[in-house]
N, CA and C atoms as an extended XYZ file, in Angstrom:
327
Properties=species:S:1:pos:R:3:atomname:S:1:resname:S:1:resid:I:1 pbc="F F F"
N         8.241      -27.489      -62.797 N   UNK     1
C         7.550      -27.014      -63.965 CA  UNK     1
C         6.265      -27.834      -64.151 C   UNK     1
N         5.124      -27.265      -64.301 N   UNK     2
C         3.752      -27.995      -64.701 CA  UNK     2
C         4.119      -27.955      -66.358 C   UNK     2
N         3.277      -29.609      -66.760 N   UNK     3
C         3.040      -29.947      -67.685 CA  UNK     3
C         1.538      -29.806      -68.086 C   UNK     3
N         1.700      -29.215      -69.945 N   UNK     4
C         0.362      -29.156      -70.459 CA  UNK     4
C        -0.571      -30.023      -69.807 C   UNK     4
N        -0.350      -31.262      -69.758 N   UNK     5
C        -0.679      -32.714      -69.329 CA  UNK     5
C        -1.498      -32.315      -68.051 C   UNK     5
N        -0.585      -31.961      -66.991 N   UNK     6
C        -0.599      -31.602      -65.454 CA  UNK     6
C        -2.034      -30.476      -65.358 C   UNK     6
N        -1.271      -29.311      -66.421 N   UNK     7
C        -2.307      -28.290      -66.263 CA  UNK     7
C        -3.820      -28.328      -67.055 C   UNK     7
N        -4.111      -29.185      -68.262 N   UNK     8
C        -5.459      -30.012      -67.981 CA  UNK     8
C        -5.653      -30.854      -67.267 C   UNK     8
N        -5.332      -31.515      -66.723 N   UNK     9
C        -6.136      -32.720      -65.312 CA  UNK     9
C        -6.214      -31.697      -64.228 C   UNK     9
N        -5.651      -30.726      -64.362 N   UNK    10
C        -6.096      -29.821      -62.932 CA  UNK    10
C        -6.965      -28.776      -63.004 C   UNK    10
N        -7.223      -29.098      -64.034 N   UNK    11
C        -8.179      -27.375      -64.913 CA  UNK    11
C        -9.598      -28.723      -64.784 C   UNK    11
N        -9.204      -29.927      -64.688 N   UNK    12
C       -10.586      -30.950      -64.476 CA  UNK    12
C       -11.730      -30.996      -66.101 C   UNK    12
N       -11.008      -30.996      -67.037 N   UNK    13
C       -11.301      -30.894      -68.352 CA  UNK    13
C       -11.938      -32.115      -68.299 C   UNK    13
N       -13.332      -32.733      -68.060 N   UNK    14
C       -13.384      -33.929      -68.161 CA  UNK    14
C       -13.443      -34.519      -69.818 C   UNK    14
N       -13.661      -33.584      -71.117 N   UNK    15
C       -13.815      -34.174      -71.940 CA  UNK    15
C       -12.598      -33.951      -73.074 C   UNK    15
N       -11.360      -33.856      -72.374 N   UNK    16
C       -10.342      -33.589      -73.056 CA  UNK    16
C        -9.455      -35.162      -72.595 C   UNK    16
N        -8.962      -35.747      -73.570 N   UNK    17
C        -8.919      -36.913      -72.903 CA  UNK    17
C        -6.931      -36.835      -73.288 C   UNK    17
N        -6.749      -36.776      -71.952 N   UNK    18
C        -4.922      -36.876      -71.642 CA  UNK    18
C        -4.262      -37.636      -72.576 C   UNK    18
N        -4.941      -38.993      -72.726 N   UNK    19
C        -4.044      -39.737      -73.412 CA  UNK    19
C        -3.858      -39.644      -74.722 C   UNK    19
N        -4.395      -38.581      -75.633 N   UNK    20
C        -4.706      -38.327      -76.699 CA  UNK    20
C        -4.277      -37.254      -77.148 C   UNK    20
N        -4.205      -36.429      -75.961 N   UNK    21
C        -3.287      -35.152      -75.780 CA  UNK    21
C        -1.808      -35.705      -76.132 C   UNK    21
N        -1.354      -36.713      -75.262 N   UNK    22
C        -0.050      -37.311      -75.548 CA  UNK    22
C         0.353      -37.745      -76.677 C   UNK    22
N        -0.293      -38.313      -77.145 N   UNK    23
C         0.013      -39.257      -78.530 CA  UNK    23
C         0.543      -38.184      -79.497 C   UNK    23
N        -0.821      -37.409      -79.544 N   UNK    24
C        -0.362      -36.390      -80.647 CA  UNK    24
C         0.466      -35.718      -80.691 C   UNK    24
N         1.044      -35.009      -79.780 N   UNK    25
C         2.301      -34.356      -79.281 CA  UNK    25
C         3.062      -35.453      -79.630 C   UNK    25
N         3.564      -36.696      -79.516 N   UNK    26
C         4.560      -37.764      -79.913 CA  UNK    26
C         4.648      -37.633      -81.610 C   UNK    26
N         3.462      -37.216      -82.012 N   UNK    27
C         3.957      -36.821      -83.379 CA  UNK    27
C         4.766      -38.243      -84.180 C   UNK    27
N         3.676      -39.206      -84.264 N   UNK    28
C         4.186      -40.277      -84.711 CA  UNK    28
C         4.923      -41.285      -83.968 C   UNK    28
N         5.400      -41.100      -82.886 N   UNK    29
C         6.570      -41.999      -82.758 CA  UNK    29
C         5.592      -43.261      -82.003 C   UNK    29
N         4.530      -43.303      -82.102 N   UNK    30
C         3.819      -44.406      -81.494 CA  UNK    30
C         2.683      -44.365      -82.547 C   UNK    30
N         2.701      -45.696      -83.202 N   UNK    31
C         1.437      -46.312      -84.268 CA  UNK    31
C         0.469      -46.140      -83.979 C   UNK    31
N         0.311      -47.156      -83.466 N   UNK    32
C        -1.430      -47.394      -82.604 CA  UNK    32
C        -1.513      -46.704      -81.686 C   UNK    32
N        -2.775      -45.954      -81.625 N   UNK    33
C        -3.320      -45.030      -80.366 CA  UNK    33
C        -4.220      -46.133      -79.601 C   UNK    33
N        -4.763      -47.162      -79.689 N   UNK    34
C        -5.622      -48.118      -78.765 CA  UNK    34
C        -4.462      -48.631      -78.070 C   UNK    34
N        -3.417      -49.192      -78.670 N   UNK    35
C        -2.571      -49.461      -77.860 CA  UNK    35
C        -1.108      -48.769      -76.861 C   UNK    35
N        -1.248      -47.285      -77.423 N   UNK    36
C        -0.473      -46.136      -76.549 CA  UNK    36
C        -1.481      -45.883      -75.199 C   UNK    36
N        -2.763      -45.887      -75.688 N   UNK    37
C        -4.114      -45.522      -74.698 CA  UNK    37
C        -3.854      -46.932      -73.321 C   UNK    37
N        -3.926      -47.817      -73.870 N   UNK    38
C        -3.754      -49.257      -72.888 CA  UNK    38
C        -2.773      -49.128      -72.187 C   UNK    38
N        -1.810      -48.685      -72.675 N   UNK    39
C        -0.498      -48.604      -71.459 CA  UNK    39
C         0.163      -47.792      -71.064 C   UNK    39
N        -0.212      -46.380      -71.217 N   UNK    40
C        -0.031      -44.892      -70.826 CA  UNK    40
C        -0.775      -45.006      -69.012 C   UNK    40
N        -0.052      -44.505      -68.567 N   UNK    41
C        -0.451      -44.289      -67.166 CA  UNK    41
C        -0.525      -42.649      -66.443 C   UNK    41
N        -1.058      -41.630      -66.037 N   UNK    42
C        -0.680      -40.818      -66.009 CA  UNK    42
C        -0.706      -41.045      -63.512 C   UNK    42
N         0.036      -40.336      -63.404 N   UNK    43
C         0.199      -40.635      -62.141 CA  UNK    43
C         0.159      -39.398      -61.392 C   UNK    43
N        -0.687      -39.156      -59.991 N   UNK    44
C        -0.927      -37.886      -59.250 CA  UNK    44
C         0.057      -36.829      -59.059 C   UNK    44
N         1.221      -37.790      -58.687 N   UNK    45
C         2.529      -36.871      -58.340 CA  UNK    45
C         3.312      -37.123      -58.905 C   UNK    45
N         3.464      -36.454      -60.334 N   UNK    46
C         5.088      -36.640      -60.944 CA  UNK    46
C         6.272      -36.619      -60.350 C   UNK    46
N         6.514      -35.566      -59.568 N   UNK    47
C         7.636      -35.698      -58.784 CA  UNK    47
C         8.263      -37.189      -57.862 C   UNK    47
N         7.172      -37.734      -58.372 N   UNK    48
C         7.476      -39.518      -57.465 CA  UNK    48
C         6.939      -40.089      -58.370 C   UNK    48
N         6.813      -40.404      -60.236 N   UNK    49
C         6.705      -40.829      -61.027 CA  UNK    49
C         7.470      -42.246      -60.945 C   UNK    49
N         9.023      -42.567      -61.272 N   UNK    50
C         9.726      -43.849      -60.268 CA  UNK    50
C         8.707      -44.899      -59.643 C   UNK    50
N         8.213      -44.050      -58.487 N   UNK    51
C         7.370      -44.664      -57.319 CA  UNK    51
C         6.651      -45.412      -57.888 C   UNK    51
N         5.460      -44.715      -59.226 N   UNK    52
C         4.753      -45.464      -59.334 CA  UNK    52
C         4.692      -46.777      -60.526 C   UNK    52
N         6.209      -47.011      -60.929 N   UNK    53
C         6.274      -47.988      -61.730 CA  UNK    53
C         6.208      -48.999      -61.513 C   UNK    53
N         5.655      -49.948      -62.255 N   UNK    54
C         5.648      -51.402      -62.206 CA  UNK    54
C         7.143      -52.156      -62.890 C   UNK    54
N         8.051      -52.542      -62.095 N   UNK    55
C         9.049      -52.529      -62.874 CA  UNK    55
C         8.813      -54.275      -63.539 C   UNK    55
N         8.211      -54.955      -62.986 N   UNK    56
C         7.787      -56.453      -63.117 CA  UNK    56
C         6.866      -56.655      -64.561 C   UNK    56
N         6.488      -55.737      -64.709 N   UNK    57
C         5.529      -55.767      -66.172 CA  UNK    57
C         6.738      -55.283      -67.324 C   UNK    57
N         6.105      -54.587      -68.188 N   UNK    58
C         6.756      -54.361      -69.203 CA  UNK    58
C         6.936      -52.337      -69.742 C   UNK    58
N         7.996      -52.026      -69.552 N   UNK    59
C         8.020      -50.885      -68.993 CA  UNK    59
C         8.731      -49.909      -70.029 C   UNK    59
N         8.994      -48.551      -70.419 N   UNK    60
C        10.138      -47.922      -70.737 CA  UNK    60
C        10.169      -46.532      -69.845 C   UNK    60
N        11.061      -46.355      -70.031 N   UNK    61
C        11.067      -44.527      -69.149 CA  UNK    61
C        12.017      -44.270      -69.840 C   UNK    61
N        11.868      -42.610      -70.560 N   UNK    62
C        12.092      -41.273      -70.711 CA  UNK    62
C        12.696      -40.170      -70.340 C   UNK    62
N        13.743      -39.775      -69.559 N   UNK    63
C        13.234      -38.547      -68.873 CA  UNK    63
C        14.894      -37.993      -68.556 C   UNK    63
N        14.971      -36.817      -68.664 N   UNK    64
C        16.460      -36.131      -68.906 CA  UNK    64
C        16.817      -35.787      -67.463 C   UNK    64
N        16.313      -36.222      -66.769 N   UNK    65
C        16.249      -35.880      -65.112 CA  UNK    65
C        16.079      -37.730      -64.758 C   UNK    65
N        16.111      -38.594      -64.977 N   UNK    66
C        16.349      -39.741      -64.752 CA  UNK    66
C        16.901      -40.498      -63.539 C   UNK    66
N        17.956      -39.991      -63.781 N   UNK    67
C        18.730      -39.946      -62.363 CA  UNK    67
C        18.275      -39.340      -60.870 C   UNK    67
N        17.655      -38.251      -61.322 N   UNK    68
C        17.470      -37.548      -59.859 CA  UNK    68
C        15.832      -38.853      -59.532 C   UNK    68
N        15.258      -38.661      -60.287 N   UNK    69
C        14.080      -39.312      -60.058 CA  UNK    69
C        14.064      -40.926      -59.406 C   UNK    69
N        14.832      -41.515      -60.603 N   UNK    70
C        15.501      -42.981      -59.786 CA  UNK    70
C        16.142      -42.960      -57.929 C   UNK    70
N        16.750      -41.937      -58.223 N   UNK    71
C        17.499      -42.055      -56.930 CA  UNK    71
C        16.636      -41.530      -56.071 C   UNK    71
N        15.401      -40.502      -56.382 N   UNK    72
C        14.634      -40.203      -55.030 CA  UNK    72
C        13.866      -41.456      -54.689 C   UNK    72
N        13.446      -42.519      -55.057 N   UNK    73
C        13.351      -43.677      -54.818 CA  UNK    73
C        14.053      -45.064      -54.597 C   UNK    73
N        15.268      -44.705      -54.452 N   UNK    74
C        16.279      -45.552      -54.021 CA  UNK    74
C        16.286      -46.846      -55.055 C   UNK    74
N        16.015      -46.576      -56.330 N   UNK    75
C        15.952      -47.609      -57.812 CA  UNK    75
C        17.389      -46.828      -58.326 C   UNK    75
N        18.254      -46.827      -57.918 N   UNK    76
C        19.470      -46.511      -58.895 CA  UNK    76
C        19.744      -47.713      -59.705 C   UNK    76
N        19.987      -48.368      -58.931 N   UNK    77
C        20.560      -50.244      -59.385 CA  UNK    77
C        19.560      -50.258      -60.728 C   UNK    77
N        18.482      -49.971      -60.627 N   UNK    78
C        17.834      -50.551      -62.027 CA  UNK    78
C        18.155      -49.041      -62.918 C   UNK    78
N        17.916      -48.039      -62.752 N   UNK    79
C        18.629      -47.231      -63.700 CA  UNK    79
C        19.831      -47.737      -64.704 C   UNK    79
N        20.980      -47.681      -63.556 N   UNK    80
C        21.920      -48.809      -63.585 CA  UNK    80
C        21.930      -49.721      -65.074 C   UNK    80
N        21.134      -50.439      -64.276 N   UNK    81
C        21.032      -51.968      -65.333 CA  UNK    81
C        20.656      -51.806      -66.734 C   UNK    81
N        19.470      -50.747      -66.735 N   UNK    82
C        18.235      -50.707      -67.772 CA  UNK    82
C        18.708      -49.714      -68.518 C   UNK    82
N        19.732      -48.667      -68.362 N   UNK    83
C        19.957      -47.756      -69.410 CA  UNK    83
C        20.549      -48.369      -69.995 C   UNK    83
N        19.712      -47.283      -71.616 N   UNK    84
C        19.817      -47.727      -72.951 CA  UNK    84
C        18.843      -49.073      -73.455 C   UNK    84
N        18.304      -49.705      -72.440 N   UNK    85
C        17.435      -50.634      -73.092 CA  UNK    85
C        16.081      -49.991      -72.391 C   UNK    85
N        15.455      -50.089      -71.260 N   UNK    86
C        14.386      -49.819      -71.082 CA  UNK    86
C        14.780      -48.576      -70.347 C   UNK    86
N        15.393      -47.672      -70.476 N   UNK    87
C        15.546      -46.205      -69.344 CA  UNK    87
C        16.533      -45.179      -70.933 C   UNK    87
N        15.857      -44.399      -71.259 N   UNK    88
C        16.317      -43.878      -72.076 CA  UNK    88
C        16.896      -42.445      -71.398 C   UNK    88
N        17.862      -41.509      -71.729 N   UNK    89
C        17.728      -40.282      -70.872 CA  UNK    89
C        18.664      -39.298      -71.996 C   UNK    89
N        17.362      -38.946      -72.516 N   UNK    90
C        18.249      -37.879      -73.600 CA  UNK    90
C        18.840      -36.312      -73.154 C   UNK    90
N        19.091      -35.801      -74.432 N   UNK    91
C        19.754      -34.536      -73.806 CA  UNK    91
C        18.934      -33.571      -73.557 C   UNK    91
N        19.196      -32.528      -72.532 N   UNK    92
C        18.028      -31.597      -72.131 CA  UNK    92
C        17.676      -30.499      -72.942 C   UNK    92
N        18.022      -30.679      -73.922 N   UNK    93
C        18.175      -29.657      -74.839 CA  UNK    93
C        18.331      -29.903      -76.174 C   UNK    93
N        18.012      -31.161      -76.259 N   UNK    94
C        18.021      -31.446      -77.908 CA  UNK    94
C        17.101      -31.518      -78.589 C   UNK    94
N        17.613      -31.827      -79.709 N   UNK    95
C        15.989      -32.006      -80.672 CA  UNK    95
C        15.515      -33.106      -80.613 C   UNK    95
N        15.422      -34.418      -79.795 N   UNK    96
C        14.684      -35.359      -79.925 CA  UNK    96
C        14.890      -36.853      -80.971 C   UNK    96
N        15.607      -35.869      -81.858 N   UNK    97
C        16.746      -36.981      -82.681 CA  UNK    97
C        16.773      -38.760      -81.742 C   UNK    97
N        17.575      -38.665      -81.032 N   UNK    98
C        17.889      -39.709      -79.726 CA  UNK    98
C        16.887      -40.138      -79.566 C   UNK    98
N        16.081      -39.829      -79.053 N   UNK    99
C        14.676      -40.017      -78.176 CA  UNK    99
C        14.253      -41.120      -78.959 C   UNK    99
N        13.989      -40.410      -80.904 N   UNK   100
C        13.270      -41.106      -81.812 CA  UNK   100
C        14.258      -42.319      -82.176 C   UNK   100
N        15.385      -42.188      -82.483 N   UNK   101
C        16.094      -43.528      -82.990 CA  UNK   101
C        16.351      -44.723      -81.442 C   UNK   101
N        16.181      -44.185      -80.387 N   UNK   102
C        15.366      -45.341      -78.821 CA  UNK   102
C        14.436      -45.642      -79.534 C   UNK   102
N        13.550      -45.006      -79.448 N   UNK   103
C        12.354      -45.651      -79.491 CA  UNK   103
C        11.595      -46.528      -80.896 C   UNK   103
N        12.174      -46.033      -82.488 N   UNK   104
C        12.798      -46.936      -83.359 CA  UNK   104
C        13.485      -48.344      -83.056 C   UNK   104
N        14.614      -48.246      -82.472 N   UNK   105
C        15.312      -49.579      -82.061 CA  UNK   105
C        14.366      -50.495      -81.090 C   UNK   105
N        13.836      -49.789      -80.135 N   UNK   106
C        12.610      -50.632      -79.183 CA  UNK   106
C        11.695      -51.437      -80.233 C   UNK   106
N        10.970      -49.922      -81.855 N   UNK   107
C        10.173      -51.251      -81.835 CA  UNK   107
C        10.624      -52.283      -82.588 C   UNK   107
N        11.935      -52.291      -83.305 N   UNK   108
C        12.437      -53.266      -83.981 CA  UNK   108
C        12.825      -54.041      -83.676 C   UNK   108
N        12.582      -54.155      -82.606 N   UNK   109
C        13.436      -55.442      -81.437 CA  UNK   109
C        14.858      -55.681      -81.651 C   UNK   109
């Protein structure tokens, strides 16, 4: 499935700016936009998204397909480890409920 996201960077929108696209769609769940902008990454090939993490920095991941993605990169072990603290993987079909009380608890330390 292409993402809104996907299908402006490929439509080459240069003055539509992705990361801003994102935020707003988050619909709150991130404060600061200078600092969602600083550490938002968007990456060529989602389908190898995994691939391009820095797991050594400071990280979270998202994603209701989690598993398949971890494992096409042979990172199960940190799946593993990190769910529920930095690997969230809600339901494919929910309302987001989950998603928001993760990412609540993240910023409350």
């Amino acid at each position: 499935m292409i993402t809104v996201v996907q299908q402006l960077a490929e439509l080459g929108l240069d003055e539509v700016d992705l990361a801003e696209v994102v935020f707003n769609y988050c619909n709150g769940a991130f404060a600061d936009f200078t600092s969602f902008r600083d550490s938002v990454r968007f990456v060529e090939d989602p389908h190898r998204r995994v691939g391009h993490m820095d797991f050594e920095g400071d990280w979270w991941y998202a994603d209701d397909l989690a598993s398949y993605y971890f494992d096409l990169e042979n990172k199960g072990d940190i799946l593993e480890r990190e769910l529920g603290r930095r690997v969230y993987v809600p339901e494919a079909r929910g309302d987001g409920r989950g998603l928001a009380g993760w990412l609540k608890q993240l910023a409350s330390g």
